[in-house]
C-alpha positions as CSV (number, residue, x, y, z in Angstrom):
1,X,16.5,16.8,-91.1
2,X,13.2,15.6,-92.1
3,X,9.7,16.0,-89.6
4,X,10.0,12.3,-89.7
5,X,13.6,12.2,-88.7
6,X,13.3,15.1,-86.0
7,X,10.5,13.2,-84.3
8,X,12.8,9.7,-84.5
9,X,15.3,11.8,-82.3
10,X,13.2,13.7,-80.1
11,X,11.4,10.2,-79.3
12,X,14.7,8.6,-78.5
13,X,16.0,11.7,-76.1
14,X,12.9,11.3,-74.1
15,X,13.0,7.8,-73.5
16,X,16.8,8.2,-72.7
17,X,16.4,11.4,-70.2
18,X,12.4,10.8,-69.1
19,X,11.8,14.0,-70.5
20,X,12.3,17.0,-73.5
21,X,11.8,20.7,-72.9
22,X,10.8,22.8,-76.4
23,X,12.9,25.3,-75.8
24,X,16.3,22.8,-75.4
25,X,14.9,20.6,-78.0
26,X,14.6,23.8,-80.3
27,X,18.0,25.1,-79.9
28,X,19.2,21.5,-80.3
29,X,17.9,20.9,-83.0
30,X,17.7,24.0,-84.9
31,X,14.6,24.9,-85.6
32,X,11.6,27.2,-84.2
33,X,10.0,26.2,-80.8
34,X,6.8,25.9,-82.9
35,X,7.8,22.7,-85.2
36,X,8.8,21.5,-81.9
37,X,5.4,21.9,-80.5
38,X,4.2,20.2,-84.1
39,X,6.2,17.3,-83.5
40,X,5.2,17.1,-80.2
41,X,1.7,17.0,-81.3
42,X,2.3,14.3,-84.0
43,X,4.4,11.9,-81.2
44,X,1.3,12.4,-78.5
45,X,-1.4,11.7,-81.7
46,X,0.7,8.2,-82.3
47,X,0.2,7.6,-78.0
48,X,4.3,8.0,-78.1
49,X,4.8,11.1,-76.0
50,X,2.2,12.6,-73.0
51,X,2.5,16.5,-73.5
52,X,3.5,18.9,-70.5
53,X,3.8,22.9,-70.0
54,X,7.0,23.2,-71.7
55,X,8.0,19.6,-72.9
56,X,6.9,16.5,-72.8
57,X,7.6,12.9,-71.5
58,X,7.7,9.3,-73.0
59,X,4.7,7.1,-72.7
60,X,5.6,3.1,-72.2
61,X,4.5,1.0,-74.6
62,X,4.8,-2.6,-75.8
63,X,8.2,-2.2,-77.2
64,X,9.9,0.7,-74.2
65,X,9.8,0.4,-70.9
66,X,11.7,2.5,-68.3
67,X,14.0,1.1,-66.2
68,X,14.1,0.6,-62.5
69,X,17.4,2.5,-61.9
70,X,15.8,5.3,-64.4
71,X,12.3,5.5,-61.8
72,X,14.8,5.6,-58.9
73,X,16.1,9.3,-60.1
74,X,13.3,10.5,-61.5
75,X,10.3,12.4,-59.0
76,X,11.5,11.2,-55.6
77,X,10.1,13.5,-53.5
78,X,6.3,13.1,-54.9
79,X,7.1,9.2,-54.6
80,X,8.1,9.3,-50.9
81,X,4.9,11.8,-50.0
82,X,3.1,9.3,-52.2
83,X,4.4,5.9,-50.2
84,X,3.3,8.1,-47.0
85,X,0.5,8.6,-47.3
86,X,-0.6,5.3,-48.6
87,X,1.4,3.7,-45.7
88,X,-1.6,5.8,-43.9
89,X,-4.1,3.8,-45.7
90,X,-3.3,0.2,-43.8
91,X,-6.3,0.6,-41.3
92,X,-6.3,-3.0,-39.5
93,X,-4.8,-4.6,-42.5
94,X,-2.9,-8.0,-41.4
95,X,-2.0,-9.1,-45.3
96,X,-0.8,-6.5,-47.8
97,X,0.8,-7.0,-51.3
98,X,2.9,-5.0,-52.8
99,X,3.1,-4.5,-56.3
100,X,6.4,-4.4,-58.1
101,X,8.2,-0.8,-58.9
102,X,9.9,1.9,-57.1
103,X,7.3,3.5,-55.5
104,X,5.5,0.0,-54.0
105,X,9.1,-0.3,-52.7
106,X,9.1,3.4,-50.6
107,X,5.7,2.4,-49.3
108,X,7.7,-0.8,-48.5
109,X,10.0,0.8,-47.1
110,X,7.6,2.9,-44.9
111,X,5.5,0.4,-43.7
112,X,5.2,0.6,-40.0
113,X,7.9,-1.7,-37.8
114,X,5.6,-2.2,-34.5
115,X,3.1,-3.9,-35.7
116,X,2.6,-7.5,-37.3
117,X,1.9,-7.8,-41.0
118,X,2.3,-10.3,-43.9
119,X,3.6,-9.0,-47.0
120,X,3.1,-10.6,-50.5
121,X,5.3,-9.3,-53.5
122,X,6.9,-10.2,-56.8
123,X,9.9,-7.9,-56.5
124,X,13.2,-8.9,-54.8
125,X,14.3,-5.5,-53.9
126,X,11.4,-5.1,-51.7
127,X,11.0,-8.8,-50.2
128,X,15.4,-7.8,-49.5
129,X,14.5,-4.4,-47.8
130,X,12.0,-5.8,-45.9
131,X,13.7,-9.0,-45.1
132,X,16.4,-6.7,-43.6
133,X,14.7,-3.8,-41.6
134,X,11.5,-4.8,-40.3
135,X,10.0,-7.9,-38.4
136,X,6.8,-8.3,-41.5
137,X,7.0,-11.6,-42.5
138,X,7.7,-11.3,-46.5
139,X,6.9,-14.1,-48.5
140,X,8.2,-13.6,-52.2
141,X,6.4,-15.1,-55.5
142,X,8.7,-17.0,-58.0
143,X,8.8,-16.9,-61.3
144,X,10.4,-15.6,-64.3
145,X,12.5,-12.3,-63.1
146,X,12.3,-9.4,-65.4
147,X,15.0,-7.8,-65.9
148,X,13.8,-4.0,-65.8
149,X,12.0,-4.0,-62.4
150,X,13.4,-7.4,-60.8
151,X,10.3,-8.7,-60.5
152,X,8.5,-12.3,-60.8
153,X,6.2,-13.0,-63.4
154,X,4.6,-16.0,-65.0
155,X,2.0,-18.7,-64.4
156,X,4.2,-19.6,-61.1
157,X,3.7,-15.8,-59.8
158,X,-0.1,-16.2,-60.4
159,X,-0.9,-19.9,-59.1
160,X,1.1,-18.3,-55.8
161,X,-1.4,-15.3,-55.6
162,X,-4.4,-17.5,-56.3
163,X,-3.8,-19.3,-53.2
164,X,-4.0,-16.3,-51.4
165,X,-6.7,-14.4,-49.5
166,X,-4.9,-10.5,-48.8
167,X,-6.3,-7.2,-46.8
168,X,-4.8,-4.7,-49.2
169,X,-2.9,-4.6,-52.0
170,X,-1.1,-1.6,-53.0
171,X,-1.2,-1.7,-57.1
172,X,1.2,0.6,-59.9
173,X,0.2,1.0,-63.5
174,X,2.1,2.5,-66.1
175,X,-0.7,4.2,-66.9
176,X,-4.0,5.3,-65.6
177,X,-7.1,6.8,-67.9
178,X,-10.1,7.2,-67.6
179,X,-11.4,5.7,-70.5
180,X,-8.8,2.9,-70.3
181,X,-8.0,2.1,-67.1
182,X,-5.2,0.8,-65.3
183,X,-2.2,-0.4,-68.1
184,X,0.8,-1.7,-68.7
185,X,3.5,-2.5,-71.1
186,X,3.7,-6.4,-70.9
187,X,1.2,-8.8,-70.4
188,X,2.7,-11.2,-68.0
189,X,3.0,-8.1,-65.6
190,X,-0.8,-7.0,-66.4
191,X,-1.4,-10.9,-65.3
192,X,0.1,-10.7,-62.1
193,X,-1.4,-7.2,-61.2
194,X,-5.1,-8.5,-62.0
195,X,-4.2,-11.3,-59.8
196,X,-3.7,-9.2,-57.1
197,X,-6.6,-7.0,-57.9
198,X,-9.0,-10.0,-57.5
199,X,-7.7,-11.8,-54.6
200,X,-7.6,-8.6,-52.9
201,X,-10.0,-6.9,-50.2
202,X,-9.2,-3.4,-50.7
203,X,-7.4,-1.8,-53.8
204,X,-4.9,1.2,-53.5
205,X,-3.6,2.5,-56.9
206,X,-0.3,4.7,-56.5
207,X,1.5,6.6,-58.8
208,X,3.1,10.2,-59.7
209,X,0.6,12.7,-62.0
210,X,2.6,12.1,-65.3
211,X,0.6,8.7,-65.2
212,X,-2.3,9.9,-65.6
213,X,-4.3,10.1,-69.2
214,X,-1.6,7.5,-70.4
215,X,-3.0,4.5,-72.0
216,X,0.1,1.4,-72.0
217,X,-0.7,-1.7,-74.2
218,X,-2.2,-4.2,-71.6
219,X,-5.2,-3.4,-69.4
220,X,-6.0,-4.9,-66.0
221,X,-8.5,-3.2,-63.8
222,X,-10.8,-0.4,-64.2
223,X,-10.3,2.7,-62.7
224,X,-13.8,1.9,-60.3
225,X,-11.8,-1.4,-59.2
226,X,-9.7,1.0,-56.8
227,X,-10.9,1.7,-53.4
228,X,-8.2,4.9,-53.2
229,X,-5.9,6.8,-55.7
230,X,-3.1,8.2,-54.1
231,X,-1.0,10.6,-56.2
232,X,0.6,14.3,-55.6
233,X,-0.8,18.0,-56.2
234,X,0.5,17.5,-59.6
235,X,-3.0,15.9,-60.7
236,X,-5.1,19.1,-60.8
237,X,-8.1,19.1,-58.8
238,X,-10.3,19.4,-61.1
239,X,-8.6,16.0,-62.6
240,X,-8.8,14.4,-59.4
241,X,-12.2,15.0,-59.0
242,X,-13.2,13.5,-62.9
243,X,-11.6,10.6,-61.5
244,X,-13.6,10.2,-58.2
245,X,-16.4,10.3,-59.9
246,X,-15.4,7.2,-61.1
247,X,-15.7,5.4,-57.5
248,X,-12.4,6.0,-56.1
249,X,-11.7,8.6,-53.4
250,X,-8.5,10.8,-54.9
251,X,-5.8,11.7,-52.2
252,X,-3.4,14.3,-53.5
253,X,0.3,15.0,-51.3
C-alpha cells in the first residue's frame, strides 16, 4: 500500500471509531509503528488528524462531522463532570441558552429543578428532555434541522435569538485554539453560535480536552469572548493556564 493509500485508510478508521492507536494501526496494517507515527504526522500537518500519546483522533472539518449518536458514546464521564460543574456556573441567571450537542444537553439535563429559569435552544433533544423533567420554561428556535445534531439553523434560528436579551449562554465549538478561536464545521451553525455569543450577558465555553488546539473551518468568537472555560484534567495545567491568559478563567474537573 502506498503512504498515500495508508493515510486514506487510517483517516477513514478514525473518523469511523473517533480514534487510532499506533500500535493497532501498525499491526493492522503491517508496517512499523514509526511509518505510523509518519503518517500521523503528515494527516495532523494537512489539519486532518489532532495527535495523542499513543494515537490520534479526527479533527472536523468542512466535509466530516461526527455524529450525535457517535458524541453520545464517546468521553461520558468528562462530559457529565463537565455539564456539573458548568450547571455550578448559573449564579442568579433567569435566561440561559443552551447550545446544541451532547454535552449542552448533560448540562441540560443537570440544570437545577427548584428554581425558575428560561431556556433558549436550537436542539430538540434538549428542548424534549427539558420539556419532560423539569418546570424551565423551554422555548425552542426553528429552522432548518440538521441532521447530525438535531438542531435548528438558518436565518429563522438567528432572527429568533436577535429578539432575545439572555443571562448566560452555555456555548460548544468543535474546536478551540488559541490562535483561532472558537470553530466549527458549517457556517450556518457558526451563525447561530455568534448569535448567541452577542446577545448574551455572560459566555461559558464547554468542551472535553481533545478540543483543544483544533482549528474547524468556520470561526465565531474569540477565545477572550468567554467569561469561563470549563473542560476536564485532561487539558494540562500548564495549557489551561496559556489560555487564561487569554481572559477566561479555566475550570478543569
Amino acid at each position: 500500500m502506498s503512504a498515500a493509500g495508508r493515510q486514506h485508510r487510517i483517516l477513514a478508521l478514525a473518523r469511523h471509531q473517533g480514534e487510532v492507536s499506533v500500535a493497532k494501526l501498525a499491526v493492522d496494517l503491517v508496517v512499523s509503528p514509526e511509518t505510523i507515527r509518519r503518517d500521523l504526522r503528515q494527516l495532523e500537518h494537512h489539519g486532518l488528524v489532532r495527535r495523542t500519546h499513543g494515537g490520534a483522533h479526527p479533527v472536523e472539518t468542512a466535509q466530516f462531522e461526527t455524529s450525535l449518536a457517535a458524541r453520545t458514546s464517546r468521553r461520558v464521564p468528562e462530559k457529565r463532570r463537565i455539564a456539573a460543574a458548568a450547571v455550578g456556573l448559573l449564579g442568579d441567571a433567569e435566561t440561559v441558552f443552551i447550545d446544541e450537542g451532547f454535552t449542552p444537553q448533560l448540562i441540560a439535563e443537570a440544570l437545577p429543578i427548584d428554581r425558575s429559569l428560561t431556556v433558549v435552544t436550537a436542539s430538540l433533544n434538549t428542548a424534549a428532555a427539558l420539556s419532560a423533567s423539569t418546570a424551565a420554561t423551554v422555548l425552542l428556535l426553528g429552522g432548518r434541522v440538521r441532521g447530525h445534531t438535531l438542531a435548528a439553523v438558518g436565518h429563522w434560528t438567528t432572527q429568533m435569538l436577535d429578539g432575545f436579551v439572555l443571562d448566560l449562554a452555555f456555548i460548544g465549538a468543535n474546536g478551540i485554539s488559541r490562535e483561532h478561536g472558537l470553530t466549527t464545521p458549517d457556517p450556518a451553525v457558526a451563525d447561530v453560535k455568534a448569535q448567541a455569543m452577542r446577545v448574551a450577558r455572560r459566555k461559558v465555553f464547554v468542551g472535553v480536552h481533545t478540543k483543544f488546539g483544533v482549528s474547524s473551518f468556520c470561526r465565531f468568537a474569540d477565545v477572550a469572548d468567554v467569561e469561563t472555560i470549563v473542560t476536564d484534567s485532561g487539558l494540562s495545567a500548564t495549557e489551561a493556564h496559556r489560555y487564561s491568559l487569554l481572559g477566561p478563567v479555566v475550570l478543569r474537573t
